[in-house]
N, C-alpha and C positions, 0 to 999 in steps of 0.2 A: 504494500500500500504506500501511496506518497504520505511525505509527511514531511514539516516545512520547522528546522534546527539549527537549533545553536550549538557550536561546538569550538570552544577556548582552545586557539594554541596560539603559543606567544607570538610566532614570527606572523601570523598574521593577525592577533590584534594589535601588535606593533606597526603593521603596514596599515590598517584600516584607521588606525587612529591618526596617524599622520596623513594619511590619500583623503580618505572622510573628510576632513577639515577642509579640505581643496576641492574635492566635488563631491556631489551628496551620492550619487551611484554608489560612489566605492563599498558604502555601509552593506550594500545587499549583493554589490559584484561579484566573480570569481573567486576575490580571493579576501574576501572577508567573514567573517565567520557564520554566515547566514547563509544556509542553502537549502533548497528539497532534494530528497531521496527518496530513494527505495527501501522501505525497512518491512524485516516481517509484522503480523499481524501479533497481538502480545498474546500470552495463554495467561491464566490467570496465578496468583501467587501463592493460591492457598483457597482454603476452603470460607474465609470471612471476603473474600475477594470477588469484585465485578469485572466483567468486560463491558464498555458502554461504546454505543455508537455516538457519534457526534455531530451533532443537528447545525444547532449555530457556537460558534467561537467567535467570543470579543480580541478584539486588538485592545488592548490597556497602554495606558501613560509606559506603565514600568513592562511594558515588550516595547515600546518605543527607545526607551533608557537602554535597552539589554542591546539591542538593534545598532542602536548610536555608542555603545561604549562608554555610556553616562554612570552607571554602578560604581558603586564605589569597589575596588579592588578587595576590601574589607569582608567582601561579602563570598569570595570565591571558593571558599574552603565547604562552604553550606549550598553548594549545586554539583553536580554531577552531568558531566559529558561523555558524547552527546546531547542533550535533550532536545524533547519536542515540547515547541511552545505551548502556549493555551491556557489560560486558567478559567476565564468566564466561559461558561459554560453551558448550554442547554444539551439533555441528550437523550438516549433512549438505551436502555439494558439491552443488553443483546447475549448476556449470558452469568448466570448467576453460579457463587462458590456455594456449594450442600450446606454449609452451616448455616447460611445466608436469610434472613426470616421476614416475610414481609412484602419483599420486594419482588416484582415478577417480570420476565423477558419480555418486553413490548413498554415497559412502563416509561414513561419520560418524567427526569430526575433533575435536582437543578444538585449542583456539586460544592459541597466547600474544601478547597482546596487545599488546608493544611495541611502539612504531613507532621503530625505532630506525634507524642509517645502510642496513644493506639495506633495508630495506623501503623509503627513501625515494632510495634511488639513487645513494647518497652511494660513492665510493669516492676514494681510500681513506676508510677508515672510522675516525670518532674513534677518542682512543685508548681510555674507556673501552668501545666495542661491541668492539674491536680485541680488549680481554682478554675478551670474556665476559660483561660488566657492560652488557648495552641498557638497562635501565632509567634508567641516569644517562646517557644517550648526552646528547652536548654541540649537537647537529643536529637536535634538537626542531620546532625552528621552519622548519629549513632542510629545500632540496632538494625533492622532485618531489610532498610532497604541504604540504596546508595544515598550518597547526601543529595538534600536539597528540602527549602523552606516549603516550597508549593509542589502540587502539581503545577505540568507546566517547565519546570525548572530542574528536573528529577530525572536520570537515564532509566531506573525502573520503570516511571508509572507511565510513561506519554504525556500525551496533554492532548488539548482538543483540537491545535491545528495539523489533524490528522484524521481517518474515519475511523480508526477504532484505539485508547486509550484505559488504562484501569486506577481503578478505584476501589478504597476500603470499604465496608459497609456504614462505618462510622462518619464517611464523607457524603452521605446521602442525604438528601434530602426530600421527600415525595412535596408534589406541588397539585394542586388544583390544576382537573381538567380545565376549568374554566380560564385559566391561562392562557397566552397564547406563547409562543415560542419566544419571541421577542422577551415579556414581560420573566420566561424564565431565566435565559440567556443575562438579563439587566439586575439578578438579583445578587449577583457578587458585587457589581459596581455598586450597588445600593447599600450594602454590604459595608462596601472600605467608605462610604462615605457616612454610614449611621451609626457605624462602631465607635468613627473618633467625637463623636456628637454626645455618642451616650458617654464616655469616658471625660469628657470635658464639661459635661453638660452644661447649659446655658440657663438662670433662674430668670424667672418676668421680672422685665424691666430694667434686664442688664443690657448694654450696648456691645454689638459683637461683630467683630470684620472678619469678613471669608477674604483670602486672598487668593487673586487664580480661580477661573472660573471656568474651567473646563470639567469635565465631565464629572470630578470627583466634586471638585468645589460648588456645583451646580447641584450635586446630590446633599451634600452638607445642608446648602439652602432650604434644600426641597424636604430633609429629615426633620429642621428643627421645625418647620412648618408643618407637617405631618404628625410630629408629637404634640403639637398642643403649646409650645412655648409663647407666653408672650413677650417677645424681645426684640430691641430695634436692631438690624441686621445691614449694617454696609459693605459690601463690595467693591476690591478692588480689582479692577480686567481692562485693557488699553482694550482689546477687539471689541469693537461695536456689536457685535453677531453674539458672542458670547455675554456682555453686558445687556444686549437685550433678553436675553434667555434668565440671564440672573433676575433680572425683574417680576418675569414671568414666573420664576422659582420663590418668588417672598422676597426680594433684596428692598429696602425701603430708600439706600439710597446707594449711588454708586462716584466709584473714585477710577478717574483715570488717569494712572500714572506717567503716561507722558503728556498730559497737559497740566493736573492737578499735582498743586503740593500735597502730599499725604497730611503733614505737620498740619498746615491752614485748614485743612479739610476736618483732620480731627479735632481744631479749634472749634471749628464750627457745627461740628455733630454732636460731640461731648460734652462742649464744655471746659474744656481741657486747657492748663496753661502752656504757653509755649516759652522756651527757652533756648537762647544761642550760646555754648561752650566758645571758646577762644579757637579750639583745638580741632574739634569734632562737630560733628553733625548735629541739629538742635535734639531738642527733648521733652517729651513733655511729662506733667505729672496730672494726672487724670488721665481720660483716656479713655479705652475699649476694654471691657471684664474679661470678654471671651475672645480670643484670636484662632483662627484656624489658618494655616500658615499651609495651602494645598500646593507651592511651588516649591520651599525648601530652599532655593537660593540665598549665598550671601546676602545679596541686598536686602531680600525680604525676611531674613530672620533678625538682618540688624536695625529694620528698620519696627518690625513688628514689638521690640524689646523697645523702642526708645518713643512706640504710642499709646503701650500699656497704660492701665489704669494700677493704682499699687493694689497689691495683693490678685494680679489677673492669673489667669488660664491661659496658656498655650499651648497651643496642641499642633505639633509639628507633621505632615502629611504627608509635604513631595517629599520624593528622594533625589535629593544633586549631593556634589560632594562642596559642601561650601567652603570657603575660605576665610580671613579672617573676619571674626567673630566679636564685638566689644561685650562683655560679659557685665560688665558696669551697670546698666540697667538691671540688670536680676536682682542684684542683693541690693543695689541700692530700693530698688520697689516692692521687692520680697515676692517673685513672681514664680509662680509653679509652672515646670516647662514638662509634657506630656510628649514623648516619642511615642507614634503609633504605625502599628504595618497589619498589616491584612486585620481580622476581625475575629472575636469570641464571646464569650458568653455576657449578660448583662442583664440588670433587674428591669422588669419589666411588666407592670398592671401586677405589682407585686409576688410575682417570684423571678426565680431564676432561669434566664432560657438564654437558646445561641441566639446569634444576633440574625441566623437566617431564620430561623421560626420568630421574631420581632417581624424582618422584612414580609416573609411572604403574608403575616397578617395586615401589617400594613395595605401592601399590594393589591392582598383581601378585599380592603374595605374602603379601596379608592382615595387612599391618604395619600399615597405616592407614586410616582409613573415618573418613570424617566426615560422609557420606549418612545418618547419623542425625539430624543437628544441620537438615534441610530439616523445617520444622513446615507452610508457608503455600505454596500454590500461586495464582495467578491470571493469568486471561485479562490481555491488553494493555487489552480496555477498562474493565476493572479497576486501575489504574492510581495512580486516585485514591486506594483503597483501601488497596492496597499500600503508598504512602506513610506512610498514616494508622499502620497496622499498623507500620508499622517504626519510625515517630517513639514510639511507645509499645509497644516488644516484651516488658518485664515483665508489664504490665496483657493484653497477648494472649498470653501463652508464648511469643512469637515467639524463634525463632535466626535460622536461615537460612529464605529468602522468593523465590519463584523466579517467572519467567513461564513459562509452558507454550504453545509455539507451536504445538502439532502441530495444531489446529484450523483457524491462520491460512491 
C-alpha cells in the first residue's frame, strides 16, 4: 500500500535544511526526508490491537513543522523511523484483536492518538498517564513499541496518511452515526484546542488573548465559547481570512500585529498601564488573565509575558524552537506558565472524562463545529501539493487540508 513518510537521516536533513531555506520544493523533493512508498499492509500487535482503515486524515500545524524541519531537535529520541504520518483521524475497523470488546469491523472510530503507558504495555503506568495526562507520559520511548509520542510519528503503528494503520483498543473512540466524517476527522483538532482551554481555564469576566488564529487558535475560540465562559476574548492574527473567522468563533475584539501596537491595544482593552524601560521593550502591569500563546514564537512569548495581567495564565501551544526569552516578566508579575501538547483527561459536568468524550458531547449538542474551517481536500498522491498549499495557506485561503482515502 502507499503511504506518504518521514524518515530522519542526517545528511539529508542537513541538505533540506539549508536547500528549504532557498526554495520551498526542496522540503518535499528527492532528497528530503519526505517521500511515498511502498510499505506492507500492518498485521496487528496482539490481541488488545486494531487494524483500521482510513477514511479522512488531517494535515496538522505540527506535520507542517515535521515537513519544514521546524521540531525542535529535542524531541528526536521520542519518534521512531521510518514513520507514516497522520494523527487526525476519521476511520473504519477493518479488523479486530480476540480480546478486543465492543468494537466491531465496519464500525467508524475517531482515534486519540497517544501512545502512552497502555498502549505500550507499561504497567504500572507512569504517574502522569496514572492521573489522566498520556500526552506527557514519561515511557515515550519505552516498552512494547518503538519510540514515538503519537501515532502518526511511530514506525510500529502507521498513521493515517496511509489506507491501513493500527491502533490500541485504549485509543478508540466510538462516535455517533449521526456524525459525519468531517465532524469525526475534526475531533483531534478540537481536541488540542479544548485541552489547553480546560487546563488554563478562563473565569467570567477575565480578559483573554488567543494569539495565532489558525486552526488550533480558532478552536481555542470556538471551546471557551462552547463551555459556557463568560469572558472578553481578543485576538491576535495579521490574515484578514483568519481574523474574520476568529470573529465568527466569539473573538470580541481583534489585534493586528503588523498595523497594531499590541502595548496600545492592550491599553485600550484592559485597562492596563503602559510603560517604557530605557533598555527593552515596554511593559505593562495589568493586562490579559488568560493568554493562549497558539504560535510559540520568540516574539510572541516575549511579548505575551510583558501584556500579562499579574498573577495570569499562560498557556503555551505552538511548537517553534524560540530564542531569546526575557524571563523578567514572570516573577516580577508572578505569572503561571502552562506547556501543553496533545490532550487528556479533564473535569467535566463534574466528573472525570478524556477530553474526546468532553468533544464528541460537545459536537453532540451543537456547541462546536469547526468542519467549516476544512477548505482543501486531496488524494495521497497529491501529497506534494498539499505541502505546497499549507507552506503558503494565506496566498490559497487555506485553514484546514485533509486527505481523502475513500478511493485508496
Amino acid at each position: 500500500m502507499k503511504a506518504v513518510q518521514f524518515d530522519f537521516k542526517l545528511a539529508r536533513y542537513g541538505y533540506t535544511k539549508v536547500a528549504g531555506a532557498l526554495r520551498s520544493r526542496e522540503y518535499y523533493g528527492p532528497r528530503s526526508c519526505v517521500s511515498m512508498r511502498d510499505v506492507p499492509e500492518p498485521e496487528l500487535r496482539g490481541p488488545e490491537w486494531l487494524k483500521l482503515r482510513s477514511v479522512l486524515s488531517g494535515f496538522c500545524g505540527s506535520d507542517l513543522g515535521l515537513v519544514m524541519l521546524h521540531d525542535s531537535p529535542t524531541t528526536q529520541p521520542f519518534a521512531s523511523f521510518p514513520f507514516t504520518i497522520g494523527h487526525e483521524n476519521c476511520s473504519v475497523v477493518a479488523e479486530v484483536g480476540s480480546a478486543v470488546e465492543g468494537i466491531k469491523e465496519g464500525q467508524r472510530v475517531a482515534l486519540n492518538p497517544t501512545l502512552g503507558c497502555v498502549v505500550r504495555g507499561i504497567d504500572p503506568p507512569c504517574g502522569p498517564c496514572s492521573r489522566g495526562f498520556q500526552s506527557i507520559c514519561e515511557n515515550f520511548a519505552e516498552g512494547a513499541l518503538e519510540p514515538g509520542m503519537f501515532t502518526g510519528f511511530c514506525a510500529d503503528t502507521g498513521g493515517g496518511w496511509s489506507k491501513y494503520y493500527l491502533a490500541h483498543e485504549s485509543q478508540i473512540f466510538e462516535v455517533p452515526d449521526s456524525f459525519t466524517d468531517e465532524q469525526v476527522m475534526m475531533l483531534e483538532p478540537i481536541c488540542s484546542s479544548l485541552y489547553p482551554v480546560l487546563r488554563g481555564l478562563p473565569d467570567d469576566g477575565d480578559e483573554v488573548l488567543v494569539i495565532g488564529c489558525g486552526v488550533i487558535g480558532l478552536g481555542v475560540i470556538a471551546s471557551i465559547r462552547a463551555l459556557g465562559i463568560d469572558c472578553h476574548i481578543t485576538a491576535v492574527e495579521p490574515i484578514p481570512m483568519n481574523a474574520r473567522k476568529a470573529r465568527e468563533k466569539g473573538a470580541d475584539e481583534l489585534i493586528d500585529p503588523g498595523s497594531d501596537s499590541i502595548y496600545e491595544r492592550t491599553v485600550q482593552i484592559t485597562g492596563a498601564n503602559l510603560y517604557n524601560p530605557m533598555l527593552q521593550r515596554r511593559i505593562c502591569t495589568g493586562g490579559f488573565n488568560r493568554i493562549f500563546d497558539c504560535v510559540g514564537s520568540t516574539g510572541t512569548i516575549n511579548e505575551s509575558f510583558r501584556v500579562a495581567a499579574g498573577e495570569a495564565t499562560m498557556v503555551i501551544i505552538g511548537i517553534q524552537i524560540p530564542g531569546r526569552v526575557d524571563w523578567a516578566p514572570v516573577w516580577m508579575k508572578g505569572l503561571s506558565i502552562i506547556g501543553n501538547l496533545g490532550h487528556g483527561s479533564a473535569e467535566y459536568e463534574g466528573k472525570t472524562v478524556h477530553c474526546f468524550d468532553i468533544a464528541i458531547d460537545l459536537v453532540g449538542k451543537g456547541k462546536i463545529d469547526l468542519t467549516d474551517l476544512i477548505t482543501h481536500r486531496f488524494t495521497l498522491d497529491e501529497y506534494k501539493e498539499a505541502i505546497e498549499v499549507n507552506m503558503n495557506k494565506a496566498e490559497n485561503n487555506a485553514f484546514k487540508t485533509l486527505f481523502d482515502l475513500t478511493a485508496e
